[in-house]
C-alpha positions as CSV (number, residue, x, y, z in Angstrom):
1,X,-34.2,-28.1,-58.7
2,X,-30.4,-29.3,-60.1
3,X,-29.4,-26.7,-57.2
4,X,-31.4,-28.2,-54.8
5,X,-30.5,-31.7,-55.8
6,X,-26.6,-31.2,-55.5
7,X,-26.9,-29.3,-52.0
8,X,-29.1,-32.5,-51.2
9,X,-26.4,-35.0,-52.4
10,X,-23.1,-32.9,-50.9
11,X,-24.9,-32.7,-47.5
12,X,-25.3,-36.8,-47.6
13,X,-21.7,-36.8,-48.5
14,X,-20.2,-34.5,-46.3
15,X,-22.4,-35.4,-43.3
16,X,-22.9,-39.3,-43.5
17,X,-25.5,-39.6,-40.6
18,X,-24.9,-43.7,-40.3
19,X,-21.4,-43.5,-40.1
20,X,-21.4,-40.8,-37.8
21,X,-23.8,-42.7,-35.8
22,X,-21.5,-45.8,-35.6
23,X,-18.3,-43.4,-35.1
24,X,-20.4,-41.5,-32.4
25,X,-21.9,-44.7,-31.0
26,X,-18.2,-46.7,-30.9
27,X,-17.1,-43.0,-28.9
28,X,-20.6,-43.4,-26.4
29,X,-20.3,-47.0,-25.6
30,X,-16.8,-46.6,-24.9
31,X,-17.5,-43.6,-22.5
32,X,-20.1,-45.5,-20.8
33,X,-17.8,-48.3,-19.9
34,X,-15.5,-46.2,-18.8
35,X,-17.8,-44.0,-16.8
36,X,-19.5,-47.4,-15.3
37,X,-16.0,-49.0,-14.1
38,X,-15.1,-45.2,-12.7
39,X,-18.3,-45.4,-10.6
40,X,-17.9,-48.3,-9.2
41,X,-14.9,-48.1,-7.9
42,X,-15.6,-44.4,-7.1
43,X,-18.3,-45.5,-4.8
44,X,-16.0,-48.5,-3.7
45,X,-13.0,-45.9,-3.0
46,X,-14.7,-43.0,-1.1
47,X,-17.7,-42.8,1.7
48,X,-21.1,-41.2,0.6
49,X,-20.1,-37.6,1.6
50,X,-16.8,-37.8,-0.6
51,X,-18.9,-38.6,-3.5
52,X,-21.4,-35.7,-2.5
53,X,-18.1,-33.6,-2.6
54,X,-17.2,-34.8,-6.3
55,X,-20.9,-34.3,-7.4
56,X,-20.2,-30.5,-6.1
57,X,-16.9,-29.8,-8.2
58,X,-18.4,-31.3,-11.5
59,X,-21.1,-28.8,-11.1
60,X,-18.4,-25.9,-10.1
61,X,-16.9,-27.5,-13.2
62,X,-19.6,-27.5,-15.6
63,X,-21.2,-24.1,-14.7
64,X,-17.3,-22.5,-15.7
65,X,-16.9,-24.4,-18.5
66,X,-20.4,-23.0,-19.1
67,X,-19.6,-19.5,-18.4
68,X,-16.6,-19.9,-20.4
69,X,-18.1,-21.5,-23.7
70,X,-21.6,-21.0,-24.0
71,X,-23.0,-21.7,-27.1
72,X,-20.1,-21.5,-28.7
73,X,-19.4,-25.1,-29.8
74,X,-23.0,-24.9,-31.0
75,X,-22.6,-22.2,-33.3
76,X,-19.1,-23.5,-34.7
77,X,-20.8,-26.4,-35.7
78,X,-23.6,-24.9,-38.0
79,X,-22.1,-22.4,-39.3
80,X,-18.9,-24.6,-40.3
81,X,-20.8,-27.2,-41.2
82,X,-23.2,-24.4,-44.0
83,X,-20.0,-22.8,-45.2
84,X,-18.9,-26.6,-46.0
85,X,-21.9,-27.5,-48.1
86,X,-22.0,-24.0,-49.4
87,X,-18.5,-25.3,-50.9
88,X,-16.6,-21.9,-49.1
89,X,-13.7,-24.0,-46.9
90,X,-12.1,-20.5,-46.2
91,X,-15.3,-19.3,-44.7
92,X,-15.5,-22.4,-42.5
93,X,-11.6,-22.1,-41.4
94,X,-12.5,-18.4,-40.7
95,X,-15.7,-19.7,-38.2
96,X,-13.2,-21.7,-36.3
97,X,-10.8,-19.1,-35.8
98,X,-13.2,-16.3,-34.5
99,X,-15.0,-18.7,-32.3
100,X,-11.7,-20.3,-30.9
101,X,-10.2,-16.6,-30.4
102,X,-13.4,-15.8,-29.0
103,X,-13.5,-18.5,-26.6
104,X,-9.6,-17.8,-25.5
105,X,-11.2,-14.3,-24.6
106,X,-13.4,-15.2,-22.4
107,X,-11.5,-17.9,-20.7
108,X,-8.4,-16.6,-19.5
109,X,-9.8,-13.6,-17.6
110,X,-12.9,-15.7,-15.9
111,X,-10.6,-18.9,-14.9
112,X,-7.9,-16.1,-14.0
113,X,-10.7,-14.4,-11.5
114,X,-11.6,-17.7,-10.2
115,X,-8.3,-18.8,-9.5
116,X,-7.7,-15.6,-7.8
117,X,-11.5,-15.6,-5.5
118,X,-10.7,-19.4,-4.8
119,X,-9.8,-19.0,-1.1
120,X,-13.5,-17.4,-0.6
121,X,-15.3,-19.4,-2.5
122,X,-14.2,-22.7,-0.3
123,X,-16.6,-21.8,2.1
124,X,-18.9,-23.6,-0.4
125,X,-17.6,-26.8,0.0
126,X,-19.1,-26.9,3.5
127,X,-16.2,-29.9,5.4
128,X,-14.2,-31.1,2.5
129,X,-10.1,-31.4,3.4
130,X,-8.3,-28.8,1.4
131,X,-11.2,-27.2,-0.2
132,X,-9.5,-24.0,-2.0
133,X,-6.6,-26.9,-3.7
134,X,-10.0,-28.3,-4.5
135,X,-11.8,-25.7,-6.8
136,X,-8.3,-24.6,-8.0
137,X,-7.6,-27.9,-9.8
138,X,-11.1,-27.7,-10.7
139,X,-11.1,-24.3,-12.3
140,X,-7.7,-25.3,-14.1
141,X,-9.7,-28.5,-15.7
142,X,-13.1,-26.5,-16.2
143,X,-10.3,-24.2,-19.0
144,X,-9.5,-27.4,-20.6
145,X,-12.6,-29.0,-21.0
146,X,-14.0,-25.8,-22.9
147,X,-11.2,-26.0,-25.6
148,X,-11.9,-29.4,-25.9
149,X,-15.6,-28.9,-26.3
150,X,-14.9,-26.3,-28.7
151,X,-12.5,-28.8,-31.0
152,X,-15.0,-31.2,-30.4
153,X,-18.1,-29.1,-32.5
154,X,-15.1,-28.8,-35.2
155,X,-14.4,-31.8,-36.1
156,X,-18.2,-32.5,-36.0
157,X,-18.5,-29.3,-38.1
158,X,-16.5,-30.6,-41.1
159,X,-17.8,-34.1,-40.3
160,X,-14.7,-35.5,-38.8
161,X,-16.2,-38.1,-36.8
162,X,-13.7,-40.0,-36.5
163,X,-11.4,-37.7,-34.7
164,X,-14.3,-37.1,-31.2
165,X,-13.9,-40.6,-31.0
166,X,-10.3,-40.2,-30.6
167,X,-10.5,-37.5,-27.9
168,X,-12.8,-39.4,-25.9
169,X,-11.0,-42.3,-25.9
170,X,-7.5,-40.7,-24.7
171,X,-9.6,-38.1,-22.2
172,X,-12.3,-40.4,-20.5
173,X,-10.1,-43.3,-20.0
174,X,-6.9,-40.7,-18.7
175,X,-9.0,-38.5,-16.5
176,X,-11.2,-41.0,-15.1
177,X,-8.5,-43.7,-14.6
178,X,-5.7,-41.5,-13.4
179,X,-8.4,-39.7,-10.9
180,X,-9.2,-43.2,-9.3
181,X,-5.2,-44.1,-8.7
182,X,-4.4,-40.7,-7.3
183,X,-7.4,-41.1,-5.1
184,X,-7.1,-44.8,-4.0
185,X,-2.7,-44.6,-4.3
186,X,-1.6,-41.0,-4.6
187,X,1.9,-40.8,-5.9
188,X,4.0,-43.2,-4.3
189,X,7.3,-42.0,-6.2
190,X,6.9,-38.8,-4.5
191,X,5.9,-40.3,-1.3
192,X,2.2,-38.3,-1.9
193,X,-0.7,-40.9,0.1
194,X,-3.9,-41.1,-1.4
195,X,-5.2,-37.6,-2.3
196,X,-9.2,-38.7,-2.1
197,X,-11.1,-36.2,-3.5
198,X,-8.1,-34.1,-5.0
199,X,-7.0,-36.9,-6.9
200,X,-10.5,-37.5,-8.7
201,X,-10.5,-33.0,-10.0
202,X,-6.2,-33.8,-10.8
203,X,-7.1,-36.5,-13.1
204,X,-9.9,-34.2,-14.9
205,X,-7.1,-31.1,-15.6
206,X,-4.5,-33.8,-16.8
207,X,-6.9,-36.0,-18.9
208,X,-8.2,-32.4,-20.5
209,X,-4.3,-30.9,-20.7
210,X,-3.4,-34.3,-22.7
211,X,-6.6,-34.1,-24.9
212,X,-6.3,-30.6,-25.9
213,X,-2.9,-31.2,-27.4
214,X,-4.3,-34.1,-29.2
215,X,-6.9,-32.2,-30.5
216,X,-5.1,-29.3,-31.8
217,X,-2.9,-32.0,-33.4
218,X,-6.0,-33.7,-35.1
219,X,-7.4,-30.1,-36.5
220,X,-3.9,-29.4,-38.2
221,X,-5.2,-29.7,-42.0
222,X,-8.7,-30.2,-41.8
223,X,-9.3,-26.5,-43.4
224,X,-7.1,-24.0,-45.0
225,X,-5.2,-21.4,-43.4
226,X,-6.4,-18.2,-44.2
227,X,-10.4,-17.2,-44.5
228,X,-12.4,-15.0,-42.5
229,X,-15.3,-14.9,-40.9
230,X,-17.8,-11.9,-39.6
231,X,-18.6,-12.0,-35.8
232,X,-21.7,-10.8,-36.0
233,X,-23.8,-13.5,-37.6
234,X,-22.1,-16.0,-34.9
235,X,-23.1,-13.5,-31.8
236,X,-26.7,-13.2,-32.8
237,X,-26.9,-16.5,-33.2
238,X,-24.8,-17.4,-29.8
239,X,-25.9,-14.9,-27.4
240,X,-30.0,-16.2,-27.2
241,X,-28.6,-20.0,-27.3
242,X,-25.8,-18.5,-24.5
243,X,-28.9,-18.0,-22.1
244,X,-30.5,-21.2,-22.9
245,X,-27.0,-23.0,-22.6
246,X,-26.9,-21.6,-18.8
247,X,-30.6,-22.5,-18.5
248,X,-29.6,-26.1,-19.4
249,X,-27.0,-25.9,-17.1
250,X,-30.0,-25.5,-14.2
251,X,-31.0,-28.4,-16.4
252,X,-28.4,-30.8,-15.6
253,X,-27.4,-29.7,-12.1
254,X,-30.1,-27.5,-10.4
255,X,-31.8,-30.6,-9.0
256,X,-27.9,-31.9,-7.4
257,X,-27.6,-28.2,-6.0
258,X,-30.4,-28.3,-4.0
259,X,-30.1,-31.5,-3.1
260,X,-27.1,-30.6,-1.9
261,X,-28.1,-27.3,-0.3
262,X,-31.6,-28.4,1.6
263,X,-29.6,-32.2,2.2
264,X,-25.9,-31.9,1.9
265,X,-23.4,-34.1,0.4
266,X,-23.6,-37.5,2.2
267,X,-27.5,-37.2,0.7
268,X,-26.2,-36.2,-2.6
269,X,-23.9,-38.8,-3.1
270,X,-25.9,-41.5,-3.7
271,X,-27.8,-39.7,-6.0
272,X,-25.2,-38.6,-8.2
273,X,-24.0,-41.7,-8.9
274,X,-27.9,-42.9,-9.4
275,X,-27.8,-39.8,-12.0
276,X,-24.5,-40.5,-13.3
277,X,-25.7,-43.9,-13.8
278,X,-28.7,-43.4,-15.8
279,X,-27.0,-41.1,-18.1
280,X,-25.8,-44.4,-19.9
281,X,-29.1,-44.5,-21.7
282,X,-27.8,-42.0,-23.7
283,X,-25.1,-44.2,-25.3
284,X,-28.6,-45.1,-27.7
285,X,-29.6,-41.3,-28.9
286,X,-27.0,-38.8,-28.1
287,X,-24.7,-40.3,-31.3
288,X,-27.4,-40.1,-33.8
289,X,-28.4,-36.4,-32.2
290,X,-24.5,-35.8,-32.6
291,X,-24.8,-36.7,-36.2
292,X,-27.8,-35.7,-37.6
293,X,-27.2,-32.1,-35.9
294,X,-25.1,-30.5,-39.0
295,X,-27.6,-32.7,-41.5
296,X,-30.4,-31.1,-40.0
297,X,-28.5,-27.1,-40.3
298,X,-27.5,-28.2,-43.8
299,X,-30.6,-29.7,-45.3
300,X,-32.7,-26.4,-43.4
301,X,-30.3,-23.8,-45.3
302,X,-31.6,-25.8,-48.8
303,X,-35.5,-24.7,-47.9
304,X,-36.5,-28.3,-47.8
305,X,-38.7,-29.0,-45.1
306,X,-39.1,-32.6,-46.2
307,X,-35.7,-33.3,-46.1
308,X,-35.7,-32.6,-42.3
309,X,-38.8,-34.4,-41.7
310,X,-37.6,-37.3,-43.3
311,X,-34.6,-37.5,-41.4
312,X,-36.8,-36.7,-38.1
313,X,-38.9,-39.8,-39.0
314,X,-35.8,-42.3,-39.0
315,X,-34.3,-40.5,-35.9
316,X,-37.8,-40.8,-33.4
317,X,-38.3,-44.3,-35.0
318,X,-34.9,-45.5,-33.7
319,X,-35.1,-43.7,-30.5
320,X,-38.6,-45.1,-29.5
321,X,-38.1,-48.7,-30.4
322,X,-34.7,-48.7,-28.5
323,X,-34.7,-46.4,-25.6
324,X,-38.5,-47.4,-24.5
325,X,-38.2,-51.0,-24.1
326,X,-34.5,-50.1,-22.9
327,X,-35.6,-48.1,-20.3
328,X,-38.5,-49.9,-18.9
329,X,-36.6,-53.1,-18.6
330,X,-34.0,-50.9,-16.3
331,X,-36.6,-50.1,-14.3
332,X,-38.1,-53.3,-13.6
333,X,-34.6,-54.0,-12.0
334,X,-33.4,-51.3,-10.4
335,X,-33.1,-53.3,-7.0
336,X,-30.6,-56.2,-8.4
337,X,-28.7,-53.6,-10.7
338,X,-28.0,-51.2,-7.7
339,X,-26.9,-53.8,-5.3
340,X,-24.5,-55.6,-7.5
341,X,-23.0,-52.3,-9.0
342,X,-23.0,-50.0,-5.6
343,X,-23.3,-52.2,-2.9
344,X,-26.4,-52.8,-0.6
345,X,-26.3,-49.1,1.1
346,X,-27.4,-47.6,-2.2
347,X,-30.6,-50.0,-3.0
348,X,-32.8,-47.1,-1.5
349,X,-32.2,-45.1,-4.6
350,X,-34.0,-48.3,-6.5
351,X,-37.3,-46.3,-6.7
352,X,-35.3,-43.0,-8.1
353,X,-33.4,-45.4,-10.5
354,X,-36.8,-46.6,-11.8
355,X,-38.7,-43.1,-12.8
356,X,-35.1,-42.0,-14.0
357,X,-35.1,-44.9,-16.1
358,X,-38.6,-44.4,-17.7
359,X,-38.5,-41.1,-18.2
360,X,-36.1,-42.0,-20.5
361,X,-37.9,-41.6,-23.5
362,X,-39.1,-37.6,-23.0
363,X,-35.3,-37.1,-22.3
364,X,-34.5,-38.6,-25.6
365,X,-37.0,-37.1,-27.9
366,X,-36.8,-33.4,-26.2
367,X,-33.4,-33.6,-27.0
368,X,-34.0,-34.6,-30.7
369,X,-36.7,-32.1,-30.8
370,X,-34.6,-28.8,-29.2
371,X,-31.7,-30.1,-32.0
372,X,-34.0,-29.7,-34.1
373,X,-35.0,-25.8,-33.0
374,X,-30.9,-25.0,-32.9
375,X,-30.4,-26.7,-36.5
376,X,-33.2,-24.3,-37.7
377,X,-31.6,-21.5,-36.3
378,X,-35.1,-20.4,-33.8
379,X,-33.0,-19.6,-30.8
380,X,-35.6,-17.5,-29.5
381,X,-38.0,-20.5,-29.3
382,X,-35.2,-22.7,-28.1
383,X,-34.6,-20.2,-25.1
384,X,-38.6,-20.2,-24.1
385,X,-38.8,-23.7,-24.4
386,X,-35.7,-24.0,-21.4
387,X,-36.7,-21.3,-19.5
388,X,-40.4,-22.3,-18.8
389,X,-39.6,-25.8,-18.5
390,X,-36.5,-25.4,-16.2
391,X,-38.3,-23.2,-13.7
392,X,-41.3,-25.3,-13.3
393,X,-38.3,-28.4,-12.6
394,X,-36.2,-26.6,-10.2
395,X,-39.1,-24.9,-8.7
396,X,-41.1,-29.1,-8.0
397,X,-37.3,-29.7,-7.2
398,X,-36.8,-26.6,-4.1
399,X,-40.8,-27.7,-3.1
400,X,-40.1,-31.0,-2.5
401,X,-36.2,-31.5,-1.3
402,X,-37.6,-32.0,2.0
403,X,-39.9,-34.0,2.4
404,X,-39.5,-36.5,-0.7
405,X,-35.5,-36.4,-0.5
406,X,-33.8,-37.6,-3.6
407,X,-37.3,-38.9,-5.2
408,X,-38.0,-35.2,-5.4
409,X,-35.0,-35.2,-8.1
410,X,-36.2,-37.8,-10.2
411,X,-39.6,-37.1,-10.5
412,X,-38.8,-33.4,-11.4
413,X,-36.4,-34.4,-14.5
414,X,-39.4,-36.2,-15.6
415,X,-41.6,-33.5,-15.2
416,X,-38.5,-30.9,-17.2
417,X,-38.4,-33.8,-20.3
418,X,-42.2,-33.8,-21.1
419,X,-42.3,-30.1,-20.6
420,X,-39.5,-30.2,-23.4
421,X,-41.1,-32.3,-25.9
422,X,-44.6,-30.5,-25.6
423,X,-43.3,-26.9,-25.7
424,X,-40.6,-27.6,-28.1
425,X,-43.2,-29.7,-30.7
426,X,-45.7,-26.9,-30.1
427,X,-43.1,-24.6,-31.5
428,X,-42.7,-26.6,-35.0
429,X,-46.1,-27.6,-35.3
430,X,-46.1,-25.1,-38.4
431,X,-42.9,-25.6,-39.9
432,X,-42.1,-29.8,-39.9
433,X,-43.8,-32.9,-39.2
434,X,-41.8,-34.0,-36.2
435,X,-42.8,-37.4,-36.5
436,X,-42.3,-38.0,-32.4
437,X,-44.9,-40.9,-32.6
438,X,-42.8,-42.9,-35.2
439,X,-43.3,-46.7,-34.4
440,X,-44.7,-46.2,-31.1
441,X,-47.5,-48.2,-31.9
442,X,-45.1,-51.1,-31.4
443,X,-42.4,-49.6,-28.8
444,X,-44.8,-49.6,-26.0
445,X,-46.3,-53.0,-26.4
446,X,-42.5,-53.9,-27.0
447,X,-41.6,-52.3,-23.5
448,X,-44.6,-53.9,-21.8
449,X,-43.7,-57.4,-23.5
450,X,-40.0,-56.9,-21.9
451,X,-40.6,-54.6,-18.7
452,X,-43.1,-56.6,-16.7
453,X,-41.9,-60.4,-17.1
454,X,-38.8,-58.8,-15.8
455,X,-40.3,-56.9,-13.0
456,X,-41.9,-60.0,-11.8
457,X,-39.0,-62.2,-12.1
458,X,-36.9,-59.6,-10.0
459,X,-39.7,-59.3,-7.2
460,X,-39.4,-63.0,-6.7
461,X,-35.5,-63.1,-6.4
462,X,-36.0,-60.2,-3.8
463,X,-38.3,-62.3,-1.9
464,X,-36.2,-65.8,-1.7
465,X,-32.7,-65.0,-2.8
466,X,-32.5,-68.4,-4.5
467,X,-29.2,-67.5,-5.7
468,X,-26.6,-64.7,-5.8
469,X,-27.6,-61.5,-6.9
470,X,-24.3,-61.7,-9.7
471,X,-26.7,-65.1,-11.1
472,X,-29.7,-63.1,-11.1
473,X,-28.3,-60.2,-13.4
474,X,-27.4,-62.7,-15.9
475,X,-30.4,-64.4,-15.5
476,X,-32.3,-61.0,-16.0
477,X,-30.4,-60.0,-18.8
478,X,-30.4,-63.3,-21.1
479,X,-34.3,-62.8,-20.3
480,X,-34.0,-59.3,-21.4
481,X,-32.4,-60.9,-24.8
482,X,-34.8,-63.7,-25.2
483,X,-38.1,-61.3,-25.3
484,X,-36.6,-58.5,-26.5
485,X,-35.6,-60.3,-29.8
486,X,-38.9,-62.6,-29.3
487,X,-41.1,-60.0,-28.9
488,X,-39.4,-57.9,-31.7
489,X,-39.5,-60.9,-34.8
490,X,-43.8,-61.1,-33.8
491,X,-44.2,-57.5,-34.2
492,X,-42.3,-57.2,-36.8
493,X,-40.4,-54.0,-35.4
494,X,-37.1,-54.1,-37.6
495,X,-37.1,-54.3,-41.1
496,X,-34.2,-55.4,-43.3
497,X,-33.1,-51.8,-44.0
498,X,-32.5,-51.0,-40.9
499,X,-29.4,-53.3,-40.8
500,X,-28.5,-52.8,-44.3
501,X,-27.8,-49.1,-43.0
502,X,-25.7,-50.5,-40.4
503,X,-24.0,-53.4,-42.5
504,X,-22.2,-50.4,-44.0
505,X,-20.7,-48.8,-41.5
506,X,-19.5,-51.5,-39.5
507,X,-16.2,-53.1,-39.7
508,X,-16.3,-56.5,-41.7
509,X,-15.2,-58.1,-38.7
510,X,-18.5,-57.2,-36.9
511,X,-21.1,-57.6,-40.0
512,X,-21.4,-61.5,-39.1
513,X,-22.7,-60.9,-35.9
514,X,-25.0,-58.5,-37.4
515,X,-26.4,-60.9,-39.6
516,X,-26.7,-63.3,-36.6
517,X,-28.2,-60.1,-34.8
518,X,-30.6,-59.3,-37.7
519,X,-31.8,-63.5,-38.4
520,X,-33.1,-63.5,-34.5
521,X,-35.2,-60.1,-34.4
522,X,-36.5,-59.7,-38.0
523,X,-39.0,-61.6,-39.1
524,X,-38.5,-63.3,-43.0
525,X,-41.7,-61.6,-44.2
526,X,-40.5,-58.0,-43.2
């Protein structure tokens, strides 16, 4: 039990789940911003079919990178992050090597190969100017984005936190900034004009060229030279999580490649962007996923299964009682949010917006849940649970392309996220209380109490137009404010230790406006 005890107490040193959070959370909101601002002048700088065009080089992009890496950065992670609480540094610097020589293996010869087929593989980019300079630049930056993935899972491996906030804020900013001038300016020293679509993939290799460096300065220290590592542990573990990495691949992008196959690119664009847009739900589970990830690896090793519940319990109770209400609100104002961000011509995705927007939640707790599957080390079950529910979305998707158009899209990521959370809570129903229903007793009348007052407030500026739509977003939002925080003190959602847990891991600069924060939503009595 002393053992036991220590492992406990190094895991909650070494892997500090709050301020990983806040690291991980400072790193997401800062992506989103960025991400937002790139596409809305993205959809501002090039027609519908251009952004169809970029949609079809981030998939080239993240199907290589997914060739290339695999599961790689998943397996560095835990088994850095057990040979850390295990107290063996030398075995954790000896993980990093294998899996970064490993990954250096695999790279050069695929991005050499499709570097080399590039000229016959343009025929996939069906109209784009200078499609084979296209997929070149983009196979250059798919090679730099896996090493920085890879760096990425160690810093999180040796909980360095810290330092992914560092990469994302020189490589989103770099690549997404420097895409946007080469596409709207070119290079004017040269004499270059505007590149378009070019310029968008150039500013992807040089953001990930400039990050890599970075990153490789960063890692210089964090373990001891030296140490070795067997490969074959890290290959049993990798190679079932390899097939379920490409599976999530279909995940993420099968729905745009049909889209774009049945519809073609003008079609596509708007729905990428829709897509793209949505993804900045995220910014409220993927950092505490990121963080609890090597707790959960760690505290499995120690045979504890309450230890992981536990830490399940806080995770779902967060996620529902943000995300829901989050989510539903988005929903109800899909039509103002869309015209003010995109521009009228994309207010026909408002109905795609809303169902991506719901659906939410399932996203959110499937990915806690299959986390939770890799942290335990049941690749196996993580594989059936992608494979199943993947082929069931892409299959809806390829059904209904036609005749639903983009709405197909939404409704079959929906139908992939609850798959998720059933199979993948069927498969631990033996082994941990998942604790998936934490607080939802109060997160859906939470949602309802925000979602519909601003549904109905939105339907009636839709009908008159009292004033401009700019007006009617703050309007909307300050609404949002008001009930969320309302609704939130009645219930009695939030309880003081919930900002106690954040009062320590923010700066002191910011721990006033918590306080101001935490005096609105919780009521005295909780």
């Amino acid at each position: 039990m002393a053992v036991l005890a220590v492992s406990l107490t190094k895991t909650a040193e070494v892997y500090n789940v709050p301020r990983g959070t806040a690291y991980l959370t400072s790193q997401q909101v800062l992506l989103y911003i960025t991400y937002l601002v790139f596409y809305i002048l993205l959809a501002r700088i090039l027609n519908k079919t251009e952004v169809g065009e970029v949609a079809v080089l981030a998939l080239v992009q993240a199907l290589l990178s997914g060739l290339i890496s695999g599961s790689l950065p998943l397996a560095a992670t835990r088994f850095i992050s057990r040979s850390i609480v295990a107290g063996d540094t030398q075995a954790a610097a000896g993980v990093a090597r294998v899996t970064l020589r490993l990954s250096l293996a695999l790279a050069a010869p695929v991005v050499a190969l499709a570097i080399v087929f590039s000229p016959y593989l343009s025929g996939f980019l069906r109209g784009a100017a200078d499609p084979t300079n296209l997929l070149l630049v983009t196979f250059i930056a798919s090679f730099f984005l896996d090493l920085l993935l890879l760096y990425t899972a160690f810093f999180i491996g040796v909980g360095r936190y810290a330092q992914t906030l560092y990469q994302n804020a020189l490589f989103v900013p770099l690549s997404r900034g420097l895409g946007l001038v080469l596409a709207y300016y070119g290079i004017g020293v040269l004499g270059i004009a505007p590149l378009r679509v070019l310029g968008i993939v150039a500013g992807w290799a040089v953001g990930g060229i400039a990050t890599v460096l970075l990153s490789v300065y960063l890692w210089h220290g964090q373990l001891p030279k030296g140490g070795s590592y067997p490969l074959r542990p890290i290959l049993v573990f990798s190679l079932p999580v390899f097939g379920s990495a490409l599976i999530t691949l279909g995940q993420q992008w099968g729905d745009l490649g049909i889209i774009y196959l049945l519809l073609g690119a003008t079609i596509l664009g708007p729905y990428y962007l829709v897509v793209s847009s949505v993804n900045f739900l995220s910014v409220l589970w993927m950092p505490v996923n990121q963080a609890i990830y090597p707790a959960l690896s760690a505290a499995h090793s120690t045979g504890d299964p309450k230890e992981v519940s536990n830490r399940l319990a806080t995770a779902f109770r967060l996620i529902n009682l943000t995300v829901l209400p989050i989510g539903s609100a988005l929903a109800a104002i899909t039509p103002t949010a869309l015209d003010i961000v995109y521009g009228a011509t994309y207010v026909g995705e408002a109905l795609t917006l809303s169902i991506l927007s719901l659906s939410s939640i399932f996203v959110a707790q499937g990915v806690l849940l299959v986390t939770t599957l890799q942290a335990a080390g049941h690749t196996r079950r993580y594989l059936v649970v992608t494979l199943v529910s993947t082929i069931a979305f892409m299959g809806f998707v390829g059904f209904a392309a036609l005749p639903w158009g983009t709405l197909s899209g939404a409704i079959g990521r929906a139908l992939l996220s609850i798959l998720i959370v059933a199979l993948a809570r069927f498969s631990l129903r033996h082994e941990v209380s998942t604790h998936i229903d934490s607080a939802l007793s109060k997160a859906i009348p939470l949602a309802a109490g925000v979602g519909l007052p601003l549904l109905a407030i939105d339907q009636f500026f839709l009908l008159y137009h009292p004033i401009r739509p700019v007006f009617q977003l703050v309007i909307l939002f300050g609404l949002f404010a008001v009930l969320y925080g309302g609704i939130s003190r009645q219930l009695r959602v939030f309880h003081h230790g919930d900002f106690a847990m954040l009062h320590d891991v923010l700066p002191r600069t910011l721990r006033p406006y918590l306080k101001m924060i935490q005096r609105i939503i919780v009521s005295g009595t909780s």
